[in-house]
Structures are given as structure tokens and as C-alpha cells.
MARZA-104040 format. One record per residue (C-alpha): residue in one letter; x, y, z. Coordinates in steps of 0.25 Angstrom, whole numbers, plus 5000, padded with zeros to 4 digits. Layout:
AXYZ/...
END
This chain:
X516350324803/X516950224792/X517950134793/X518850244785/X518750354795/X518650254806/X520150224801/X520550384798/X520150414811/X520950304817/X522050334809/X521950484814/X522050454828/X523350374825/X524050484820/X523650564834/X525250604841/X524650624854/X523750524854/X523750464869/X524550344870/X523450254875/X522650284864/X523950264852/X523750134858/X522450104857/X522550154842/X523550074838/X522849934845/X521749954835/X522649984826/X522449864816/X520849834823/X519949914813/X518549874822/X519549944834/X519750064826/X518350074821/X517850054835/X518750174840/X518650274827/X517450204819/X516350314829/X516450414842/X516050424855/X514850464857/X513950514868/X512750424874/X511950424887/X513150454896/X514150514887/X515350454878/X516050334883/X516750234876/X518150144878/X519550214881/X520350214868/X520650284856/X519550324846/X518450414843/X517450304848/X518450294863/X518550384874/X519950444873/X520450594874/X520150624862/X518650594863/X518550664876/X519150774870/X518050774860/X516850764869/X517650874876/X517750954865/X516150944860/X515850974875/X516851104873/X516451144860/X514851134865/X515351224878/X515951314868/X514451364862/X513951394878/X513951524884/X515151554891/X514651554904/X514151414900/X515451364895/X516351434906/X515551344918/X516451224912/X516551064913/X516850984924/X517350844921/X517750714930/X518150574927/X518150444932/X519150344934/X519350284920/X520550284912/X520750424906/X519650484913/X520350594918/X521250584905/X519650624898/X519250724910/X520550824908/X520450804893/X519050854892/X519550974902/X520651004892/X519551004881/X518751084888/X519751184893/X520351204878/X518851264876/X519051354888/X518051264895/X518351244911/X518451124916/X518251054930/X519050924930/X518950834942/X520250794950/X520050654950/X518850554946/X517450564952/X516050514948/X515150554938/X514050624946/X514950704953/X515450754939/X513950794936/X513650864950/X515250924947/X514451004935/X513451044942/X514251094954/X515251164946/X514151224936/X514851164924/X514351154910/X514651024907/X515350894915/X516250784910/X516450654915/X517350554910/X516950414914/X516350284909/X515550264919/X515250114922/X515950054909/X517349974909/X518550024910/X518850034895/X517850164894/X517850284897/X516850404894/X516450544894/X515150614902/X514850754899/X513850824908/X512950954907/X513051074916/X511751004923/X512550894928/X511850794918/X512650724907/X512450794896/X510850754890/X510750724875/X510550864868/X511650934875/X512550804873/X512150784858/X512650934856/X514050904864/X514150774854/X513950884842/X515150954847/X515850834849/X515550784835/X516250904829/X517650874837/X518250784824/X519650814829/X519850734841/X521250774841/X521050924840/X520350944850/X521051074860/X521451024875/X522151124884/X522951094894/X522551054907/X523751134914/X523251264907/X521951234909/X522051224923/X522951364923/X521851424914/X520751394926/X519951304915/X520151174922/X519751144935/X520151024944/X518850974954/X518550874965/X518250894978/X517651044975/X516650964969/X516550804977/X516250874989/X514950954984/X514350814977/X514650754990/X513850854998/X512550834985/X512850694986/X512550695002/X511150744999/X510850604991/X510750545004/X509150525010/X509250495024/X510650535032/X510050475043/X509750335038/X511450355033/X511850385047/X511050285054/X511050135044/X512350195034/X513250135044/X512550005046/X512349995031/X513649935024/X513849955009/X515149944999/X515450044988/X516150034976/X516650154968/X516950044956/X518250104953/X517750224952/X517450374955/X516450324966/X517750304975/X517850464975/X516550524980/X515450394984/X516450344997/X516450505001/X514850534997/X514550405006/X515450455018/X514750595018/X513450515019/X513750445030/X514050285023/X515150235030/X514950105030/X515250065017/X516449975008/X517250024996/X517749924986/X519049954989/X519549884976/X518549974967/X518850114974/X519850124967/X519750204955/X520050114942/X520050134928/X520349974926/X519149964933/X519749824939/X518749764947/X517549784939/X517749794924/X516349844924/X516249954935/X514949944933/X513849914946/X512849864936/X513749754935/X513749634947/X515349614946/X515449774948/X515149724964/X515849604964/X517149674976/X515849764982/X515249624985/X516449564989/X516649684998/X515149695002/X515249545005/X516449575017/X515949695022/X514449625023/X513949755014/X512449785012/X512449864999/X513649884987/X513750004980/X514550024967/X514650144958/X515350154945/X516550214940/X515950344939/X514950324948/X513750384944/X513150234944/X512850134957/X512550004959/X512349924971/X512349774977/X511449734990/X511849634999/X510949524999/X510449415012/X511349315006/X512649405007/X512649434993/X512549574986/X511449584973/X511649704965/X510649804961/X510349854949/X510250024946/X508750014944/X508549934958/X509650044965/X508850154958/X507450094963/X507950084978/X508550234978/X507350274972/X506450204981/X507350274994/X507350414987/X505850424986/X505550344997/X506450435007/X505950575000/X504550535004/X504750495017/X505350635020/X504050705013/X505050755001/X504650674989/X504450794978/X503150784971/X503850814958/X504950714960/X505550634949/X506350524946/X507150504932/X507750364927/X508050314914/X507150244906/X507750104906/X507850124922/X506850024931/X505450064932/X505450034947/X505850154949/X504750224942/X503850134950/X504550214964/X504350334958/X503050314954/X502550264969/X503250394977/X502650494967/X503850524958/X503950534944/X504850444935/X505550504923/X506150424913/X507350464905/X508250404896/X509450314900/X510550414905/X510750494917/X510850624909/X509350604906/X509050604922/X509950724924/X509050794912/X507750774920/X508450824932/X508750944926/X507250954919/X506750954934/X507451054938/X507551144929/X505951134928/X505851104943/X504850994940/X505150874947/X506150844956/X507250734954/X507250634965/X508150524958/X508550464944/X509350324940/X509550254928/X509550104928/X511250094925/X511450124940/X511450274941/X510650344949/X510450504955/X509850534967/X510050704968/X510350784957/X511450864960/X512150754950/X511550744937/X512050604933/X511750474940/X512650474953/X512950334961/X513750424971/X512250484975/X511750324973/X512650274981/X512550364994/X510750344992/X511050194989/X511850175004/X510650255012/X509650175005/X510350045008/X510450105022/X508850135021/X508549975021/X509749945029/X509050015040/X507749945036/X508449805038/X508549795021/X509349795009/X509549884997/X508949754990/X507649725001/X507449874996/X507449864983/X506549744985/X505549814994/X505349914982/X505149804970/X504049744981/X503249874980/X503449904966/X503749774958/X505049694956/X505749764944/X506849714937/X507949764926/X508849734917/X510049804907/X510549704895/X511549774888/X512049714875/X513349794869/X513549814854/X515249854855/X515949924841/X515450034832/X514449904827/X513849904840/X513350034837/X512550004825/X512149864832/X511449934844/X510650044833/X510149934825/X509549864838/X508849984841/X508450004826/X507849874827/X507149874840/X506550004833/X506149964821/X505449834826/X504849864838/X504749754849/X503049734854/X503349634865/X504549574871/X504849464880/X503349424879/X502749564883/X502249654875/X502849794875/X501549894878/X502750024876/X503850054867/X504750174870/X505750234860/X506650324867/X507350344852/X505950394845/X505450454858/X504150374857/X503450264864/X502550174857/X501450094866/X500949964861/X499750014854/X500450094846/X500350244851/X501650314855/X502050424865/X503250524865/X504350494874/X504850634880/X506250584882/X507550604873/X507850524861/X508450394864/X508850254858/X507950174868/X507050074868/X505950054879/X504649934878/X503649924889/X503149784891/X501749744896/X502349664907/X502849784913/X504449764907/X504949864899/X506349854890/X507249954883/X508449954874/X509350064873/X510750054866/X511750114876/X512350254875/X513750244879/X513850094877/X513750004866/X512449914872/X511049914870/X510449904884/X509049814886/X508349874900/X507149784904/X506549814918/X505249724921/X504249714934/X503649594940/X503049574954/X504149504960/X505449484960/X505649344953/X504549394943/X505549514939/X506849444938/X506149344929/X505449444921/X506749524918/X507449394914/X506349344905/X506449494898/X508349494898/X508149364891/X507149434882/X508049534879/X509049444874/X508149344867/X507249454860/X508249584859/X509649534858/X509449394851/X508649474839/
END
């Protein structure tokens, strides 16, 4: 958009008479900025691996009521052209904590309902799996779930699900993105009033009618009830909710499976928009644990659990010889539920021949490695859970294999399928009866983890994300690509690189040259396999403004591995970012 629209548009918003009063606010303080105004007006939201999501605020490029509105209106137009039948089965929508989610959730409901769409609204916040297994339980077409997920608190954002419970894969979203596209009046746009919506039986209130059947699925993640009812009161855990929607279903999912002996932060159970003990509720980060270990510390705790605000994502922190806790990462928290799932099925002679496994592409290789050694195949699929909830589908619609457990290396992981999104409330009740597990035997989450890298090699990896802010940021991140294209790397950090995958051109190109079909959708990411068994690749975020650089190495012990992935970090600064 130029500079001259960018303005008009500004300008058109200013003339709005019912423009909320936060938002005349936030107009007038970027009043006299035109880099502000441009940042706001100069492009739109749009939707990447996990939907829109942006910063509060006035603007076509902000989440404000007028961009739900739109994403509401694309989603209602597209329900429009279904049969009725389709149509009349409606959209259920939920929200998390953040400021204005609720405000976004009934203002969708309101879009929706002015189309004669029924709506299915829940009564106060809860997590984003539960929002997936609401669509599927209430036979909905679509899903909606107001959230940001990990970010801080200045963000908010917009999830739209598919009547399988997955978010929305990339043809049937790119055709909702059409019908958004065409909505070029944000401020004519129909709503109906919830009062008469309600009378007219189009808009429903939901809660319990659906917590209690996820919390009966969710009671079947659970392996072995014995172990629970013999080493769960011995083992003592705290649990985090992180300010979130954690606090309203994981303390109830963890009573029903017989975890009593367990913390809550008290200061992060309560529900926050300001987010004020962790400005970055996200348990990838150390200081997101810092009052669990203080708690963990007093209560003498074996394990920390945390979950996000929306909790579909978990991390985890094991208390060490030394007293202290040492936190780890999605792919180690994926490896040892991975390890525990197979292990436990084929102890009880009910590991399926045709069972499967799904991660993303940039997730550890470790587990391919467990799969591999319990006769279970590996699929890879690109980054974002939607992908793992397509194979899901695939399998059983073609009953071909049969899903056993999926993750991605950003801490979210599913065990059953009854979600169809990553799930930390299913995480954190498998992650308890697995520290249970080596409780019994007299070990840690961690002496587990370490039993595995003894069997199968010491693996290590690491996420460098480097943010590109602004409209330029945009442009900046295309042309690192474009360049990593147009000169392709043959070795890096001293290896050569034997395998080069462009998700982009769907092609991998070996070192001699011949190339290969990659049977995967199109994607802006980068993948090179080393001859030292490292492998690296680059991929510009979808809902964030950051390129992401994932290495994962292998090394026979433990020191060898920390100092490999060191030398290959240092690499990436020195031969990627420095150029």
C-alpha cells in the first residue's frame, strides 16, 4: 500500500463516530508518527501457520474489532456457499484470558449470527484443545479461538478450526483468506445483537456440558492407573497454569487421575491479561519458572510443570542431586513420552504394526531414532500442528496406520486424538505418570532421559530466532531467503552438506547433483543435511516477525554433543547472520 493510501486509510478511520474509545486513542497517539501509521495501516493481518495474530491496537495490520469482524465475515461468507445442512451445524468459539478476548469471541458470534450462522460461545475462558475437541463433540463446522498463545501481552490473535478439529490446513484457509480479502469495508460489516440472538436460539452459551466429556477423553491419556495409585502420592510435582486457561481444566483433569500431591503457583493461577510475573508466559523461557522453582524449592518437588496461556504447549523442569531444577526442552519432553508410550504398548502386546508417529520437520531426530527401534514409522510434516491433525485425519479416513503420538519441537505435543491440536492438558497428566514411572525405579525425569541418549546417542538442539520488526522487516526476512536460494550453501561450519531440501520448490537436491520430489506442501523452508550427521534449517516465521535457525546434531557423549552444537550456534552467527 503507498504511503498515500496508507494515510487515506488512516484518515478514514479517524472520521469513524463509534470508533471504541481505546482505539480513538491509539489513533490520535500516532497521530503526528507516520512510521506508526504506516506500521498500523501501511498492510493486513494475515494468516500464517497458526492463524492471525498481531498487537492490540487500531489498524488493518492490529487485532481489533474490526479485524475480527473481518476474519468473521470471510469465514461467514465461505459458510454461505455450503449446503445448508453444512452451514446450520455452526461454530463454536472460546478465548483466553487476554485483553479483549472475550470482547473478539462475542463479536465474531455477532458476525456470524447477522449471516443466520449458530454460534456456540463458551461462558468464560478455557484452553485451546479443549476448543478443538468442543468442534468435534458438538459436530460443528468450524471452531474459533481467540488467543495469542505464548506471546506477551500486548498480542492477541485469531485461530479458526475445521469441522475435524484441526486448525484449518492451507487450501481451505487460503480460500477463507479469499473471502476475507473481498471484505474492503471494515466498518460495514452486519453484527446482530447478542440479546436477540440469544432470543432467536442462534447463540448458545457452553461450559460444563462440554468440560466434563474432554475430562472423561482426557482420563484415557493415562497408561498405567496402577502405577498412579501406587507412586502418584509419593511423587511431588508443582503446576503452573501461567496466568492462564490451565487453571480451569488441568488442576480438575489431574484430581480425576488420582495426582494429588502436587503445588499451584498460587501467584500465576490467577488468570491475567498483564501477565505480571512473567512478561513472556512462555515455558520455553527459563525466567517462566523462576516462582515454580522457588515453590519446588520449599515443597522439596521432583518435577515443574507449566503450560501456557492457552495451554496447548508444556514445559517442564527436573530437580537435580544438587537441589536445583534444570529445564527441559519440547524435543527432550517429547523424546521421553515417546519412549514411555511405545515402551508401555509393547510391554501389554498392543504396539499396532501400523502404528505411526508425526512431527514436524524441524523437530529432533531422536525421536525418529525411538520410533525406528519399536517398529514404528516416522512421518515428517511441516512446522505447524494443523499439518499433524491432516495425517490424522488421512489415517483414518484411509485406515492405514494408526496414530500413537505427534509433537513439534516448540513444546506442544498430543498423545490421543480425540483433540486435534497439540494438547499440554493430555501432556501434563502423561508427563506426571512418567515421572511417576522412574520415581518407582528410584530415578528422575532427567536419569531418563539420560538412559535413552545412552542407547541411542547424545542429541542436541537449538532454536535462534532473529526478529525483523516494521513493514521492512517483511521485505528483509524475503530477501534472506531469496539469497540463501539464489547462492546455495555446499558446506557449513566445516562439513559438507551431502542433502539440500527446499520445502519452497518441493525438491531435494543431493550433493551429486540428482534431485528427488518432496511430497509435502509448499513451504518457505530451508533444510541441509551435513556429513557429520547435523542437519540445519531456516524458515521465516508465520505469525511472527523472525527467521528461525534449527540445528539438531548427534555425538556419542554428552560433552561431545553440547560442544558440537556450540561450535554450530556460533556458526550460525558468524556465517548466517554476519553476511
Amino acid at each position: 500500500m503507498s504511503s498515500t493510501d496508507t494515510k487515506k486509510e488512516y484518515l478514514n478511520w479517524v472520521s469513524q463516530e463509534d470508533m471504541p474509545a481505546e482505539l480513538k486513542i491509539d489513533l490520535a497517539k500516532m497521530r503526528d508518527n507516520p512510521d506508526q501509521i504506516k506500521d498500523a495501516f501501511g498492510s493486513s493481518l494475515s494468516f500464517g501457520t497458526a492463524g492471525m495474530r498481531g498487537t492490540l491496537g487500531a489498524g488493518t495490520n492490529r487485532m481489533n474489532v474490526y479485524t475480527v469482524r473481518q476474519a468473521t465475515e470471510g469465514l461467514a461468507q465461505l459458510m454461505d456457499t455450503l449446503d445448508p445442512k453444512v452451514k446450520n451445524r455452526g461454530v463454536v468459539i472460546s478465548f483466553d484470558p487476554r485483553y479483549n478476548s472475550q470482547l473478539f469471541a462475542h463479536e465474531a458470534a455477532r458476525v456470524l449470527g447477522a449471516h443466520g450462522i449458530k454460534t456456540f460461545v463458551f461462558d468464560d475462558i478455557r484452553p485451546t484443545p479443549e476448543l478443538s475437541f468442543a468442534v468435534r463433540h458438538l459436530h460443528t463446522y468450524a471452531g474459533i479461538m481467540i488467543t495469542a498463545s505464548h506471546n506477551p501481552k500486548q498480542y492477541n490473535g485469531y485461530k479458526i478450526y475445521g469441522e475435524d478439529g484441526g486448525q484449518m490446513p492451507p487450501k481451505e484457509s487460503d480460500l477463507m483468506t479469499t473471502y476475507v480479502r473481498k471484505v474492503d469495508d471494515l466498518f460495514k460489516i452486519p453484527i446482530s445483537e447478542e440479546k436477540d440472538l440469544r432470543n432467536n436460539g442462534l447463540m448458545s452459551i457452553v461450559g460444563e456440558n462440554v468440560d466434563v466429556p474432554y475430562l472423561q477423553a482426557v482420563q484415557t491419556v493415562n497408561v498405567n492407573h496402577d502405577l498412579i495409585n501406587k507412586v502418584g502420592k509419593d511423587l511431588k510435582f508443582v503446576y503452573t497454569p501461567l496466568h492462564g486457561t490451565g487453571k480451569i481444566i488441568a488442576r480438575r483433569a489431574l484430581s480425576d487421575a488420582g495426582f494429588k500431591n502436587y503445588d499451584a503457583v498460587v501467584e500465576q493461577t490467577i488468570a491475567d491479561p498483564e501477565f505480571p510475573t512473567t512478561p513472556f508466559p512462555n515455558p520455553e523461557f527459563p525466567q517462566t519458572f523462576d516462582l515454580a522453582i522457588q515453590l519446588g524449592k520449599k515443597e522439596d518437588a521432583d518435577v515443574l510443570i507449566a503450560t501456557d496461556p492457552d495451554a496447548d504447549r508444556l514445559g517442564a523442569a527436573v530437580r537435580q542431586p544438587d537441589g536445583e531444577y534444570k529445564l527441559m526442552t519440547g524435543n527432550q519432553i517429547a523424546s521421553v513420552l515417546l519412549n514411555y508410550i511405545l515402551q508401555a504398548k509393547k510391554d501389554a502386546g498392543d504396539l499396532p504394526k501400523d502404528g505411526v508417529v508425526v512431527k514436524s520437520i524441524v523437530s529432533t531426530e531422536l525421536a525418529t531414532d525411538i520410533a525406528k527401534n519399536y517398529g514404528v514409522e516416522m512421518k515428517d510434516v511441516l512446522t505447524g500442528f494443523k499439518f499433524i491433525a491432516e495425517q490424522i485425519k488421512n489415517f483414518e479416513q484411509n485406515h492405514d496406520h494408526t496414530f500413537l503420538f505427534g509433537f513439534e519441537e516448540s513444546y506442544g505435543y498430543l498423545i490421543k486424538p480425540f483433540v486435534r491440536d497439540k494438547d499440554a492438558i493430555q501432556s501434563t497428566l502423561l508427563l506426571a505418570e512418567v515421572a511417576a514411572y522412574y520415581k518407582e525405579k528410584g530415578m528422575t525425569l532427567y536419569d531418563g532421559l539420560q538412559e535413552i541418549y545412552k542407547k541411542y546417542g547424545y542429541f542436541r538442539e537449538k532454536t535462534i530466532s532473529k526478529e525483523f520488526d516494521g513493514l521492512e522487516g517483511k521485505s528483509k526476512m524475503a530477501a534472506i531467503m531469496k539469497n540463501f536460494r539464489d547462492h546455495p550453501m555446499t558446506s557449513f561450519n566445516g562439513a559438507k552438506v551431502v542433502k539440500l531440501e527446499d520445502f519452497q520448490t518441493s525438491t531435494t537436491t543431493m550433493a551429486d547433483g540428482s534431485t528427488q520430489k518432496i511430497d509435502l506442501p509448499q513451504s518457505n523452508v530451508l533444510k541441509y543435511w551435513l556429513n557429520d550427521g547435523t542437519w540445519l534449517a531456516i524458515r521465516p516465521s508465520g505469525t511472527e516477525p523472525k527467521i528461525k535457525f534449527y540445528i539438531g546434531v548427534k555425538a556419542d557423549t554428552a560433552e561431545a554433543a553440547d560442544k558440537k552444537l556450540q561450535s554450530y550456534v556460533k556458526a550460525v552467527d558468524d556465517e548466517l547472520l554476519n553476511q
